[in-house]
C-alpha positions in Angstrom: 119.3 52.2 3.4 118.6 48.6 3.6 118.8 46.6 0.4 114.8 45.5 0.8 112.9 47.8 2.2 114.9 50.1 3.6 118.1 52.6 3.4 120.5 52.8 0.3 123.4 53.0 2.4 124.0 49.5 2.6 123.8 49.3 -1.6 127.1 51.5 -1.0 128.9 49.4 0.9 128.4 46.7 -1.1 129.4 48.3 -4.2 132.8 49.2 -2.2 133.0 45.4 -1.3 132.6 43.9 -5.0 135.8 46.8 -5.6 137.5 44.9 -4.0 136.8 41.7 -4.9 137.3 42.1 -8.3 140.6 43.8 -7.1 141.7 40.8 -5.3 141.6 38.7 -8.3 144.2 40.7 -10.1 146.9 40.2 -7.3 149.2 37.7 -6.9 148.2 35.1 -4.4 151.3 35.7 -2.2 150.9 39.5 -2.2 147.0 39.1 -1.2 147.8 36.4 1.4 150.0 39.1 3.2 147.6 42.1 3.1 145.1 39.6 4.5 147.9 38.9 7.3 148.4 42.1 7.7 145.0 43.3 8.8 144.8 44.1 12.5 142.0 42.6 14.5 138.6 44.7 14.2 138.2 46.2 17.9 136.0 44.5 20.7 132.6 47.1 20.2 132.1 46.5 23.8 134.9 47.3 25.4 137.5 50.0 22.7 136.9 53.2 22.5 134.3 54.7 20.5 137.3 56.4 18.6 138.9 53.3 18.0 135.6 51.5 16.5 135.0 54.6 14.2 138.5 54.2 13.0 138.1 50.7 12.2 134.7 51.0 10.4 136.3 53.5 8.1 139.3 51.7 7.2 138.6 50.4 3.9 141.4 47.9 3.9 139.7 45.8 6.4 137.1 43.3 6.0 133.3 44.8 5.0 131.6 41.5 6.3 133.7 42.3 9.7 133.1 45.6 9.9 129.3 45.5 9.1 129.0 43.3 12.4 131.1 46.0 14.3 128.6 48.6 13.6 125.7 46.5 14.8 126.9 44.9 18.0 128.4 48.8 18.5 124.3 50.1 18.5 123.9 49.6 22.3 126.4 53.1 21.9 125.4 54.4 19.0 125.6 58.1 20.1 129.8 57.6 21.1 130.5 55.7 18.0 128.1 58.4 15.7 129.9 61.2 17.6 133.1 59.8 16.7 132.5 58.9 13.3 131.6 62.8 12.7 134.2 64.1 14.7 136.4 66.6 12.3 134.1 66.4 9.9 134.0 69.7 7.8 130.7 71.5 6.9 130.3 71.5 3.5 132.9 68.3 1.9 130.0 66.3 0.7 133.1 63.5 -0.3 133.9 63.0 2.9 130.7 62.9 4.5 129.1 60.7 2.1 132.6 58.5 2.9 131.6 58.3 6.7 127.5 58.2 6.2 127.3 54.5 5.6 129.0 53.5 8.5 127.0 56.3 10.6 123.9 54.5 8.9 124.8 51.0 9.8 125.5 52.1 13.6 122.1 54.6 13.7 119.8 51.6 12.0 121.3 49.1 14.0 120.2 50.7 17.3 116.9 51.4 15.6 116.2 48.0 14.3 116.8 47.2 18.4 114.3 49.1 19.9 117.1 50.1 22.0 115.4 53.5 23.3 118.0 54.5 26.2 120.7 54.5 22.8 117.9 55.8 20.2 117.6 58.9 22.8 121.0 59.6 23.3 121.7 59.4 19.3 118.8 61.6 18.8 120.3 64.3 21.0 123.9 64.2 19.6 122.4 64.1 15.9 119.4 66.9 16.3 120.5 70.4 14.6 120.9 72.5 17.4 118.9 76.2 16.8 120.0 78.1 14.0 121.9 75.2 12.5 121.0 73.8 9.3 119.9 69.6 9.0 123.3 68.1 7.6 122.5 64.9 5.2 124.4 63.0 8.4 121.8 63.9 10.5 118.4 62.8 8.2 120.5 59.9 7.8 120.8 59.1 11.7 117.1 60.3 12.2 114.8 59.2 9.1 117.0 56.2 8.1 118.4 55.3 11.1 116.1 56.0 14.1 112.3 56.4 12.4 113.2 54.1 10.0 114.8 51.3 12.2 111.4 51.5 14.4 110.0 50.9 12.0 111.8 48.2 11.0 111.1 46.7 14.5 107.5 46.5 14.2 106.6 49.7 16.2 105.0 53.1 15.7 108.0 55.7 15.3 105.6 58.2 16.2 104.5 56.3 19.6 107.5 55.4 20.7 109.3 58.5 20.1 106.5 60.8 21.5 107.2 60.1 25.3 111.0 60.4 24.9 109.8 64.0 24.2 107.5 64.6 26.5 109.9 64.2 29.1 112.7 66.5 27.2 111.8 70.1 26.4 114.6 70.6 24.6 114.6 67.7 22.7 111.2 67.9 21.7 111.9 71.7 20.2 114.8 70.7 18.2 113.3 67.7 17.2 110.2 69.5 16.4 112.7 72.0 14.2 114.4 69.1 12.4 111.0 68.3 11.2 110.6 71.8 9.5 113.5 71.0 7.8 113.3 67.5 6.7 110.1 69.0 4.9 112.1 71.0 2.9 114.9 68.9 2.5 112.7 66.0 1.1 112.0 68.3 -1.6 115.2 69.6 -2.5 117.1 68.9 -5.2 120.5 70.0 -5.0 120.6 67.3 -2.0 121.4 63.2 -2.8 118.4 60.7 -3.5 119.2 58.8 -0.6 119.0 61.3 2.5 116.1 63.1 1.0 114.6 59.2 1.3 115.5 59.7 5.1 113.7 62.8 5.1 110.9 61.6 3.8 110.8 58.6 5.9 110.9 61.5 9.1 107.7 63.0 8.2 106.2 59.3 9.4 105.5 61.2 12.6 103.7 63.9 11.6 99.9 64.5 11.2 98.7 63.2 7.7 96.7 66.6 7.0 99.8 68.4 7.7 102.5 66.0 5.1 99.8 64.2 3.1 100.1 66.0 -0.1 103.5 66.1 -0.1 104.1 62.4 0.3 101.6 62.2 -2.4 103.5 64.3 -4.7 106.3 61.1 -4.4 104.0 58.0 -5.8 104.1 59.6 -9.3 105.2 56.7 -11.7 107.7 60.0 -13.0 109.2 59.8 -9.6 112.7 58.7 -8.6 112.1 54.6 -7.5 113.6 55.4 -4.8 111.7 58.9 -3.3 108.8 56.9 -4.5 110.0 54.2 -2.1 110.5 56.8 1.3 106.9 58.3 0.7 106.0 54.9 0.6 107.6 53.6 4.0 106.4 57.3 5.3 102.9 56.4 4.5 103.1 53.2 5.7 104.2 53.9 9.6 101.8 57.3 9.3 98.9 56.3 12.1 96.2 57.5 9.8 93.2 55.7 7.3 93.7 58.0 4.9 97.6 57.2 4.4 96.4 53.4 4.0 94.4 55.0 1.0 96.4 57.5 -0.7 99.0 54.1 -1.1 95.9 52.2 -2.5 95.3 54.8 -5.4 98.6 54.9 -6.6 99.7 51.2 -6.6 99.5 51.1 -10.7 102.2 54.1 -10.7 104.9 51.8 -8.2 107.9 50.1 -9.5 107.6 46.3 -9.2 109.6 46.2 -5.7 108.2 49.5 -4.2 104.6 47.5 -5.2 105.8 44.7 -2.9 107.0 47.5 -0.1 103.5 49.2 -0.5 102.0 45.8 0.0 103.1 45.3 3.3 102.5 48.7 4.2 99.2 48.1 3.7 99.0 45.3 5.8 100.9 47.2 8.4 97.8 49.4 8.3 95.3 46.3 8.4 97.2 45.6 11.3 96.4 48.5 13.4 
């Protein structure tokens, strides 16, 4: 969700902000110099409550530029402020979540971006599906965009840095393990938004290549949404495997100019290892 290279949520946000720009203009100058007066100071992200911060990341009236830096300097407690930003949320009103997934982006892919693992473990445990539950578009948000993809974004291996956080927590591994199951299947489901089934695809990084290979495939077509194209593309890139390096290489003909330039430094990601 980054605007290069990254998540879509961001994109979002920044259609919200040239809203109200464009809003602005059409005021009066004295009625705009009030509403600007009026707006409360954004809360300290060290120090307020993680209910407070989510309440002030969601109010649109306040600044977006203010607001964006909330959500990164509140990363170092990225599981509160998530929990609280989902807090109430109701199952199945995809307005409402897809109000609040921005902001649960900008936290999760702050922390990510960090390498801050003590918060990157705690978010994964308030964000994995427990058993029996389904993956909720929040949650491959938080996990592919926010967490694998924000790793990535760091310069590490999601898969080698999130395989001894496992290792050492049985039941984080097995619901992480599930959430993979079904961030196969969400990846390739239609009835769910472009943008999280990009996060899914960017969670299959950390699986074997014989296992996802085809599938990621399947997602460099030329036919293909830029922007799935542009997750199997990121997957492929942090996969730990030759033959990922190579599938990129026989498609680059069939990527949009700027997923050409992301598949570029994939492959030197690769040349890297």
């Amino acid at each position: 969700m980054t605007i290069t290279n990254g998540s879509r949520w961001a994109a979002v946000g920044s259609r919200m902000a040239t809203m109200g720009r464009r809003a602005a203009i059409a005021w009066p100058l004295g009625l705009l110099m009030a509403t600007v007066a009026a707006q409360a100071p954004l809360p300290d992200a060290k120090t307020a409550t993680p209910q407070v911060i989510a309440a002030a990341l969601l109010d649109d009236t306040q600044d977006q530029k203010a607001r964006e830096a909330l959500a990164r300097d509140a990363a170092p407690r990225a599981a509160e402020v998530v929990t609280a930003l989902v807090a109430g949320l109701p199952d199945r009103d995809e307005v409402e979540e897809y109000r609040r997934i921005p902001w649960i982006w900008r936290v999760a892919v702050a922390a990510g971006r960090a390498r801050d693992e003590a918060a990157l473990q705690a978010l994964m445990d308030v964000s994995l599906p427990a058993d029996g539950e389904r993956l909720r578009d929040w949650q491959a948000v938080v996990l592919g965009g926010g967490v694998v993809m924000g790793l990535s974004q760091a310069g590490v291996s999601p898969r080698d840095t999130i395989a001894p956080w496992l290792a050492k927590a049985p039941v984080r591994q097995a619901r992480w393990t599930r959430s993979l199951d079904l961030a196969e299947r969400m990846a390739d489901d239609p009835a769910i938004r472009n943008g999280t089934r990009y996060d899914a695809l960017r969670m299959l990084a950390v699986l074997p290549f014989d296992r996802v290979g085809a599938q990621l495939e399947r997602y460099l077509s030329r036919t293909v949404d830029p922007e799935l194209q542009m997750g199997a593309i990121g997957a492929l890139g942090d996969l730990p495997d030759p033959r990922a390096a190579d599938t990129i290489t026989r498609h680059m003909d069939q990527y949009t100019e700027r997923n050409r330039t992301i598949a570029t430094a994939a492959l030197e990601k690769h040349a890297k290892r």
